[in-house]
Every structure is written in C-alpha cells, then in structure tokens.
C-alpha positions in Angstrom: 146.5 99.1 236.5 146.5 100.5 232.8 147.7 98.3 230.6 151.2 99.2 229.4 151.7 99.2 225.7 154.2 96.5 225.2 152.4 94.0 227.2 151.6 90.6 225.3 148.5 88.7 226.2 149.9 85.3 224.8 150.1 83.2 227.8 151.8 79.5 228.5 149.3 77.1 230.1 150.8 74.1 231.9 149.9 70.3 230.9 148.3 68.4 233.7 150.3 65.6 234.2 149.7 62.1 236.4 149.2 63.4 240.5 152.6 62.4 242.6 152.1 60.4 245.0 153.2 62.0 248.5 151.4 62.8 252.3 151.2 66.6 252.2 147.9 67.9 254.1 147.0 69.8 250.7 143.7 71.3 253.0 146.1 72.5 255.3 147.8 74.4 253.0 144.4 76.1 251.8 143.6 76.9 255.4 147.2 78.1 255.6 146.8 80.6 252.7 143.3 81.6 253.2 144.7 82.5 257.3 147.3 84.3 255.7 145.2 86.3 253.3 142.6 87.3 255.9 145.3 88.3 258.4 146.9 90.5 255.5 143.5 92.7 255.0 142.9 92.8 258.4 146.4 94.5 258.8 145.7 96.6 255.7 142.3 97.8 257.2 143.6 98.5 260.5 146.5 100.7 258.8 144.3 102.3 256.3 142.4 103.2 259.3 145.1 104.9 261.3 145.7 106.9 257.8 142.5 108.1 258.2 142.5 109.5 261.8 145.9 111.0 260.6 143.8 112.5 257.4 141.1 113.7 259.8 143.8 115.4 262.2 145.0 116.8 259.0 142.1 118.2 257.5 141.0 119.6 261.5 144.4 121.1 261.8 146.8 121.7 259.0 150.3 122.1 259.6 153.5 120.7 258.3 153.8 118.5 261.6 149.9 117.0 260.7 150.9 116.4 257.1 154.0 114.4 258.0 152.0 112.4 260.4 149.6 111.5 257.4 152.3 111.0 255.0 154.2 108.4 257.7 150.9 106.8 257.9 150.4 106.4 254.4 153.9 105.0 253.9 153.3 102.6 257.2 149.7 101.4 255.2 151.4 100.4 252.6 153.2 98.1 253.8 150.9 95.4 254.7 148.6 95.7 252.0 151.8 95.1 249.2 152.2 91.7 251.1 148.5 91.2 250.1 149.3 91.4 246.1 150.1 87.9 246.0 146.8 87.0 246.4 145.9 88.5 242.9 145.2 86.8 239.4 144.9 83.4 241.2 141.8 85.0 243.1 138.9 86.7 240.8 137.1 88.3 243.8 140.6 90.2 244.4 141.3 90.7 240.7 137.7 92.3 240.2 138.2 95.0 243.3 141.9 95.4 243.0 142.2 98.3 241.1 139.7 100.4 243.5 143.1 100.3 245.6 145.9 100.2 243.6 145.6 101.2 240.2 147.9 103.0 238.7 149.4 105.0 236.9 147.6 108.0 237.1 146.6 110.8 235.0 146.9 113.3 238.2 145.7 116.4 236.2 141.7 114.7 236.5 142.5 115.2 240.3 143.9 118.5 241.6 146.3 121.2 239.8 149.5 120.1 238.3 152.6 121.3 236.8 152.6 123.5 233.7 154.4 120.8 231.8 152.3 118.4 232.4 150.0 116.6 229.9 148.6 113.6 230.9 148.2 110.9 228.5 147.4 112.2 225.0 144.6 109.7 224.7 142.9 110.7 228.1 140.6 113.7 227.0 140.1 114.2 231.1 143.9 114.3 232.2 143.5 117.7 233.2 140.3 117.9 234.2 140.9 119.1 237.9 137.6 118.2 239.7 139.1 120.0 242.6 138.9 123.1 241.1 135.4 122.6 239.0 132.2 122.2 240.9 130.5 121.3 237.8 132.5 120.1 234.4 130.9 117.9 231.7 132.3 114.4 230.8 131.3 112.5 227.9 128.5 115.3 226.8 126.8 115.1 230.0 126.9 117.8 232.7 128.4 116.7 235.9 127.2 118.0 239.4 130.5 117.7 241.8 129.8 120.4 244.2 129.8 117.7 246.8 133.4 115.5 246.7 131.5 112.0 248.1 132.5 108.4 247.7 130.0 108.1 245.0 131.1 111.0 242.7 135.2 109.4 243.1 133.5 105.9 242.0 130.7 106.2 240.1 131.6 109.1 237.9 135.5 109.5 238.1 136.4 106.3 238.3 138.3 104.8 234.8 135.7 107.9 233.5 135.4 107.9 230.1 136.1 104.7 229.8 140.1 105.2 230.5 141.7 103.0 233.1 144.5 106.4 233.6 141.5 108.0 235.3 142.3 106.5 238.8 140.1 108.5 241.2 140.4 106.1 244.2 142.9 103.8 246.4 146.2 104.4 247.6 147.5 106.5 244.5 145.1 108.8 244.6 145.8 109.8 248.4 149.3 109.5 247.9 149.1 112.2 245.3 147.2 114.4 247.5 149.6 114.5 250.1 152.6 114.7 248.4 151.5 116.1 245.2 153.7 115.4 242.0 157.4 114.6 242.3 159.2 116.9 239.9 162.8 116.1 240.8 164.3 113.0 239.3 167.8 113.9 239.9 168.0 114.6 243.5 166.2 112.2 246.6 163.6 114.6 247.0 159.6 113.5 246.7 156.6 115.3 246.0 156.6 118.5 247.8 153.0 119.7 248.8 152.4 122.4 251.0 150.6 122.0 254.2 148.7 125.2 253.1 147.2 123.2 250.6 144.8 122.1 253.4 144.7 125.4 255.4 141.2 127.7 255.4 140.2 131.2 254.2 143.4 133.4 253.5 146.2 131.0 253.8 144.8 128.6 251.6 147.4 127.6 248.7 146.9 126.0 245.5 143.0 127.5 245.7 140.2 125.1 246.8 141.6 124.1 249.8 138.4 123.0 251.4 137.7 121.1 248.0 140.8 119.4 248.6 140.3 118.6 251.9 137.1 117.0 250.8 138.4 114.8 248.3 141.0 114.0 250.6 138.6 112.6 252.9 136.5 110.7 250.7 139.6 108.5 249.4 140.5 107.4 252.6 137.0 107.0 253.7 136.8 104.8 251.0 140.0 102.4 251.0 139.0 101.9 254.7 135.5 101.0 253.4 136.9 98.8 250.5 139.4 97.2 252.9 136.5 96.3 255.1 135.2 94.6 252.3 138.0 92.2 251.1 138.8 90.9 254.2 135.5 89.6 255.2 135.6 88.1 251.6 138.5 85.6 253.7 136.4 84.9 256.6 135.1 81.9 257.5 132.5 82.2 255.9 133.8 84.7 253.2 133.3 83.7 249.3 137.2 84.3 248.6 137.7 81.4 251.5 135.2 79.5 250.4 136.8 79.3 246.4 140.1 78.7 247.6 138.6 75.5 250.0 136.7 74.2 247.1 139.4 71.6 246.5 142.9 71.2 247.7 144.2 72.1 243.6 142.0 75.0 243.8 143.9 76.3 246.5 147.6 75.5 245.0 146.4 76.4 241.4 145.6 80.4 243.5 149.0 80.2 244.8 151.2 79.5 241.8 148.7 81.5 239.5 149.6 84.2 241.7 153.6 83.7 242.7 154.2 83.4 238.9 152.1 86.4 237.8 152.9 88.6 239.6 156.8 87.4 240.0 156.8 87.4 235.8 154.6 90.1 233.8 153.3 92.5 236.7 156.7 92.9 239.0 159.4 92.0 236.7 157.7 93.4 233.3 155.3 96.5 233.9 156.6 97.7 237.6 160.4 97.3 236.9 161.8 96.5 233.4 159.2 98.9 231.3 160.5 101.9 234.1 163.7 101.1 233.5 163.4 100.7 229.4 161.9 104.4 229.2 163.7 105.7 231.9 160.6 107.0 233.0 160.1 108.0 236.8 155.8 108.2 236.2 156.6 104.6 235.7 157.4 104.1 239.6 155.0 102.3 241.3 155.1 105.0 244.1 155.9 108.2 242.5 154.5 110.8 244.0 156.5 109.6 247.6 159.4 107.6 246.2 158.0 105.3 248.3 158.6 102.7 245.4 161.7 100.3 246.9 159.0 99.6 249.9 156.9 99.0 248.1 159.1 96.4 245.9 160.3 94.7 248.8 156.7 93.8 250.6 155.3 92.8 247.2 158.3 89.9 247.0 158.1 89.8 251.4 154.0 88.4 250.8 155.7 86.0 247.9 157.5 84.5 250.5 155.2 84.1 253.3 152.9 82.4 250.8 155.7 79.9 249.8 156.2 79.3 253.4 153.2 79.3 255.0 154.0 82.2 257.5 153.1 85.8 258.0 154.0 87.7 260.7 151.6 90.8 261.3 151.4 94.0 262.1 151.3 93.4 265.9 154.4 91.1 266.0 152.0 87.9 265.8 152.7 85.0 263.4 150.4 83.5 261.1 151.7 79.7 260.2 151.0 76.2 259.1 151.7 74.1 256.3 152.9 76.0 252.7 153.1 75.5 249.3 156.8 74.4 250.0 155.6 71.7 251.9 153.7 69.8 249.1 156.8 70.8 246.5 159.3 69.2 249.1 157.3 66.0 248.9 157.5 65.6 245.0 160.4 67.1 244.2 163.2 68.7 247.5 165.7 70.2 245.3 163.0 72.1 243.2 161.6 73.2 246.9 165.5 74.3 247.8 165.6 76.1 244.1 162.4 77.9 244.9 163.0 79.0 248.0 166.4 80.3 247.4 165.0 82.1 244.4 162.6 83.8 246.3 165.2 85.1 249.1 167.4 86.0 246.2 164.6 88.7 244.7 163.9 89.9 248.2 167.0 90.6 248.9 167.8 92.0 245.3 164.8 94.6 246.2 166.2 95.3 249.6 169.5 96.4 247.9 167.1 99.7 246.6 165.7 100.2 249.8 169.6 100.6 251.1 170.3 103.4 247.9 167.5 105.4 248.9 168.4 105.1 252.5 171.8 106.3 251.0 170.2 109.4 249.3 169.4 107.1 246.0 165.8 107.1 245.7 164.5 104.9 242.7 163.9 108.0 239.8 167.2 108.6 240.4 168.0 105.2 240.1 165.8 105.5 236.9 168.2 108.2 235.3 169.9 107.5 231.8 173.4 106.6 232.7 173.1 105.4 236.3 175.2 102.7 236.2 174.5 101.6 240.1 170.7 102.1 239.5 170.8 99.9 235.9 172.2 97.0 237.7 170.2 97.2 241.0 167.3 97.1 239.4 168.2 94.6 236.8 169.3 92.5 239.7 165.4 92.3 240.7 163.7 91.7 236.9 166.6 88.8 236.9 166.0 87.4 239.8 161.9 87.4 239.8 162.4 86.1 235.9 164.4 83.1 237.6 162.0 82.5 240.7 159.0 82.6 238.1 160.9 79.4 236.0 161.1 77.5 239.3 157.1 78.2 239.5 156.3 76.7 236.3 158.4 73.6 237.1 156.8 73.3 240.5 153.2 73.3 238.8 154.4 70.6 236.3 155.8 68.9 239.4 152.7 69.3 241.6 150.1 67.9 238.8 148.1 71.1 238.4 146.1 71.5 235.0 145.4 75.2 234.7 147.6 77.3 236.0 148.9 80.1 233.4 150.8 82.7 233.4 150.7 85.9 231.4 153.3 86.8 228.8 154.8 90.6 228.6 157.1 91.8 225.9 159.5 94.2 228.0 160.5 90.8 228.9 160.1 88.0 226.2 159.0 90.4 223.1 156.8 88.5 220.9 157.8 84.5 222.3 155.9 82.8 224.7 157.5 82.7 228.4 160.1 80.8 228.9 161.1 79.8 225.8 
C-alpha cells in the first residue's frame, strides 16, 4: 500500500511491565493463531483458485454471463483472504509479501486504457503507461520487451516500477480493475462497467488489445494463486511464519496485538476510512473499481475477531478453535477482556451497517459524497469504534506484560501527537 501523505511514522511503544501471574496455556494460544492463519490462506488459495477457472472460462469464452461469473468469484475470494489481514505487521514474512496481493491504490493508467480525465498521480511518470496497448515501452531509459504478458514481466519490471509503490501490477487490485474497469459514477450504486467485448477476439474486440488483455488477465490470477500457495505453507507445520510465532509464547501474543492494534488504528481507521472520508475521495476506497469496499471492511474487522477469540470458521462451514488471546486477558484482567470484546463486535457491526446501505442502493462513494449526512456518520461510526477497540489493545498489552509491541501513529487521526494521547 502507498503511503498516504498525512501518515505519521511516530509510534508509541509499550513498557514491559512485571509478568501476571495466571494459568492460561499461552502455547495454545500460538497453536491457536498459527491454525487459524494457515486455515485462512488455505481458504484464500482455494478461492483465488476458483477465480481462476472462472478467468480461464472467461478468457475461452467471453460473454457477459462468463464475466459475471468471474466478477462473483473475485468478490467471493475476497472474502477470506481480508480475514487474513490481521495477521500483518505482527508477522514480517506476511508484511514482506503483502503488497504482491493487496496493494493499493493504483495508478490504473500503467495497466490498460483509462478515462480521458484521468491522470494518475502527478509524481508517477508511468501512470499512463498502458502496457496493454504497448508491446515495447521504455521505463527508466531502458527499452522494455513486453510482447509476452508473463508473471515475470507483471513482477519483475512492473511491479512498484520506477521505484513508485502506485505502480501495482499484481494481486487482487490489479484483477479487480480488469474486470470491472474504473468506476466513474460516485453518485449513483453503479461499479466499474467493463465490457465483456473487452475480452472477445478479432472484430468484436473492444477497447483494442483484447487478446493482450486477456493475457495480462491471466497472468494476475496465475500469480495470486501462485503467491497464495506460498503464504500458506509459510504456516505449516513446518512453515517459517509457524515456526516465528512458536518461538516463545510472547512471541505469539506480541504478533497478535501488533497486528489487532495496527491494523484496528493507522491502516483501517486512518488510511482505509478517515483519509477517504477527509478528501471525499472515492479512489480512496479500498475496493473501487467493484464497490466491493463495505465487504471488504467487514472481513478485515470479522478476522480481528476470530483472532481475539480463537475461532474461524472456513469456507466449507468447518471451525477452527482453541484457546485465544481473550483467554490469557480474562486471566489478568476480565473486565478489560469484556471491554475488548465488546469493542470489537461494536466495529463489526459499525462496518455491517455499510454493507446494509449498499444493499439499500448506498454503495460507499456514494457514501463518500460531500454532504451525505447518512454516509458521514456511518462511516464515522467505524474510525470511532476501531479508535476505541485499538485503546483497549494498548491496555491489554500493558496488562499482559508484553515489551515490544507498537503501534504506528497516523495524522488523519491524531495529527502530529503520539496515539492516544
């Protein structure tokens, strides 16, 4: 993710204070969160890799009824994988591969064609570079051979090219904005409206390079699926993330609350929701190009929970359970446990108040617009309510006896002042 302009990088670190004294299994709560972290990718790999079949289908045999099948599996892969956020910042093997997954925003125009009115950044001298339309193009004085769309074009030489983390090439962004294309209506609950033609062959190709399209198209999904494949055996028994995580019981809880309060505080509350709703912005929506955004809300504060809990339930109806953080903060301190807990069904409900308005014909640019009263407050409801869950976490780290744990300041929240204070 591109780092948003207002973002502070002064952070609060938390005093370790004297160990409680209490009987929680502090190992089962590692195995606990490593389970639920290698159950999540799993799930995320075996959606991304229904997205692909429907992408293949797609690409064999374009049609509006193919491209809806692809877009509902897009929107169904997401949906896992958000629950798997949680396991970010307190993790530095997820950190490091994250954003070939989930970066965003994106300067579309390095991708495929885009609307007249549209710029890009003004800083990104490749926002409109189009590879889909240019076989060869030259990026940072050297001439670029990309009369093949592979894997290894998207993230060797696209990728952040140029040094500019707008220049998202890869992950779910990237196919999101080739199936839908851009979203140019902010004032009505209508998403990015790409043609199916866009993939057809010879004479009724639209948009030109249809089989270039098709290509890149390909090679994305190709590569989540790959990627995906990739984090989750980093959480088998024998993967390296499982192995950090089991190092020591602290370890594991230092992972979880480094996570919850992250990505409750500066990268949920701050960059996803408050800075969209400061600039009125819709390219600040997490899911722009298929308003998919609410979901996507709503999973990111759903895997919160399970992690506080200790319970998943997956894709298949199965549950994944044992011994949470909450366990081990009910031991030193119940009421802060209650607190917690409460605060953390308070945001997910908060966030399943925007999935009702877009089920209502709401969807979240609109709820963006200057003057939406309804929108301002929903979404206000959610910075407030993860702002509140992320105090709880910094109390429950002072009240578990973890050195180490920090979390990141951002000034669309707390301007200049450290957190909290």
């Amino acid at each position: 993710m591109r780092p948003n302009p207002l973002f502070s990088c002064a952070p609060f670190a938390l005093l370790l204070l004297a160990p409680p004294a209490f009987a929680a299994d502090r190992d089962a709560i590692a195995r606990t969160y490593a389970d639920i972290a290698e159950a999540g990718y799993q799930d995320s790999l075996a959606s991304a890799r229904v997205l692909q079949t429907a992408v293949e289908t797609l690409i064999a045999a374009p049609s509006q009824e193919t491209l809806e099948a692809a877009r509902a599996a897009w929107r169904m892969a997401r949906d896992p994988y958000m629950q798997t956020e949680v396991f970010r910042f307190g993790n530095p093997i997820v950190d490091d591969w994250e954003g070939k997954v989930n970066a965003w925003p994106l300067d579309e125009g390095l991708i495929d064609y885009v609307d007249a009115a549209y710029f890009g950044s003004e800083e990104n001298a490749q926002s409109q570079l189009n590879v889909i339309a240019n076989p060869t193009f030259t990026l940072s004085g050297q001439q670029v051979d990309a009369s093949a769309i592979t894997p290894a074009l998207l993230t060797d030489v696209l990728q952040e090219a140029g040094e500019n983390e707008a220049n998202v090439a890869t992950g779910y962004h990237a196919i999101e904005f080739l199936l839908w294309g851009q979203d140019l209506v902010s004032d009505a609950p209508v998403a990015g409206q790409r043609p199916w033609t866009d993939f057809a062959q010879g004479a009724n190709c639209t948009g030109g390079n249809c089989d270039r399209r098709a290509e890149y198209l390909k090679a994305a999904t190709d590569l989540l699926v790959s990627d995906l494949d990739w984090m989750t055996a980093q959480w088998a028994e024998d993967g390296a993330a499982r192995a950090a995580v089991s190092s020591s019981p602290e370890a594991a809880l230092g992972a979880i609350l480094t996570g919850l309060g992250n990505l409750s505080y500066g990268e949920m509350a701050g960059q996803r929701v408050k800075l969209g709703l400061i600039l009125h912005d819709p390219e600040e929506e997490h899911d722009c190009f298929s308003d998919n955004t609410p979901q996507s809300h709503y999973f990111d504060i759903k895997g919160m929970e399970n992690v506080y809990l200790g319970k998943y339930t997956r894709i298949d109806g199965s549950i994944v359970s044992g011994p949470g953080l909450r366990d081990a903060l009910a031991e030193s301190d119940p009421a802060l446990a209650q607190a917690l807990g409460e605060e953390i069904a308070q945001s997910l409900a908060a966030a399943d108040d925007l999935r009702i308005l877009a089920a209502q014909g709401q969807s979240y640019d609109m709820l963006l617009q200057v003057g939406n009263n309804q929108g301002e407050a929903a979404i206000n409801a959610v910075i407030d309510a993860l702002v509140a869950q992320s105090r709880s976490i910094e109390r429950a780290s002072t009240a578990l006896g973890l050195a180490g744990v920090v979390v990141e300041g951002d000034e669309t929240l707390d301007g200049a002042a450290e957190v909290f204070q």
